[in-house]
C-alpha positions as CSV (number, residue, x, y, z in Angstrom):
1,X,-88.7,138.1,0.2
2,X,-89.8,141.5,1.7
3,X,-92.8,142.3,3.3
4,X,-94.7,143.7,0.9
5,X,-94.7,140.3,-1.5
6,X,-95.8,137.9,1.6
7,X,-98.8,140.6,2.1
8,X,-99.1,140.6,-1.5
9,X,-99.3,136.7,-1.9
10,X,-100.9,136.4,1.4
11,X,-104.4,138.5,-0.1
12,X,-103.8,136.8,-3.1
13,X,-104.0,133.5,-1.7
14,X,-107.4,135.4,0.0
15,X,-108.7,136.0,-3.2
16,X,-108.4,133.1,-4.8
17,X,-110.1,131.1,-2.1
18,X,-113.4,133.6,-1.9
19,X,-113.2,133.0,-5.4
20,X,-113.7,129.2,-5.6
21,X,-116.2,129.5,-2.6
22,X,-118.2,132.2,-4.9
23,X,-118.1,130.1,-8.1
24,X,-119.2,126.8,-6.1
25,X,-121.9,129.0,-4.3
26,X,-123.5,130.5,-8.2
27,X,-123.3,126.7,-9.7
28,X,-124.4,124.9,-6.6
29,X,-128.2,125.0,-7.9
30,X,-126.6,123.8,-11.6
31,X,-124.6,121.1,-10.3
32,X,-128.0,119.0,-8.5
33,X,-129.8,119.8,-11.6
34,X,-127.2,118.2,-13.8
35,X,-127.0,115.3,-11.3
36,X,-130.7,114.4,-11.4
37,X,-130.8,114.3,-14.8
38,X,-127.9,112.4,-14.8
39,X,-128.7,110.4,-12.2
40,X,-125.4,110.3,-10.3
41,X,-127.2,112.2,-7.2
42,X,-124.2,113.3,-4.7
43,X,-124.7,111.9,-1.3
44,X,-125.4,114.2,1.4
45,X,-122.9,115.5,3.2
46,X,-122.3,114.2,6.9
47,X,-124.2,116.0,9.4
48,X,-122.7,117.3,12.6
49,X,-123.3,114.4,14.9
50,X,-121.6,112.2,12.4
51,X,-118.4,114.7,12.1
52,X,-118.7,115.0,15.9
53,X,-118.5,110.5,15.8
54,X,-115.6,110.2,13.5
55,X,-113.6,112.7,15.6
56,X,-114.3,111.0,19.0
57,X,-113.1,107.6,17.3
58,X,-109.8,109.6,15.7
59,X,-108.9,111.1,19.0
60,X,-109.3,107.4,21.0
61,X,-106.8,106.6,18.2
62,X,-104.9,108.9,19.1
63,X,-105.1,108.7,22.8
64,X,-104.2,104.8,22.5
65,X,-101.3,105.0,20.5
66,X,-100.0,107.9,23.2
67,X,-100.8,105.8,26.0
68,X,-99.0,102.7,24.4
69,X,-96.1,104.7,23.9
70,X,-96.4,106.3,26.9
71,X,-96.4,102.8,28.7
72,X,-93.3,101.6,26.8
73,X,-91.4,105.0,27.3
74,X,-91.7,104.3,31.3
75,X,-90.9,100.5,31.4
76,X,-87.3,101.6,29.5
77,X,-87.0,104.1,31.9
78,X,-87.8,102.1,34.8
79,X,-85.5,99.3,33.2
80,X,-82.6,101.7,32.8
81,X,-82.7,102.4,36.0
82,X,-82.9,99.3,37.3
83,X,-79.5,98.7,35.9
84,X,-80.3,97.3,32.6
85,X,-81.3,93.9,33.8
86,X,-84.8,92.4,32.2
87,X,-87.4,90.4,33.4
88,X,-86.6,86.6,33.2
89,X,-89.7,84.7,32.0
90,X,-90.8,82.3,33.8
């Protein structure tokens, strides 16, 4: 594919997405009067401190699992170069 069809699909791609973000922006004001009437109000959206929680709590996921593996990574090393042998349990 030559340049000219990536630019091509690239502003396409562009488009499209201003597109939905216009059409959600007109109806926005539709959509919450349809909900009250219906009843079937949409919960608010998380605020920033929230977002800013559930990120910490991903990343100390994260940072565990590393660590873990980490942790494992050196005892094989340090085992391997102990000549192979493992610790007897006592």
């Amino acid at each position: 594919m030559n340049a000219h069809f990536k630019d091509a699909w690239y502003y396409l791609k562009r488009a499209g997405q201003h597109l939905k973000a216009g059409v959600e922006k007109e109806l926005r004001p539709v959509e919450a009067r349809v909900r009250r009437r219906v009843g079937r109000e949409r919960e608010p959206e998380p605020g920033r401190f929230d977002k800013a929680r559930s990120e910490l709590k991903e990343a100390e996921k994260r940072a565990e699992e590393e660590a873990k593996e980490a942790f494992e990574t050196a005892k094989e090393r340090v085992r391997k170069y102990r000549g192979g042998r493992k610790k007897k349990a006592a």
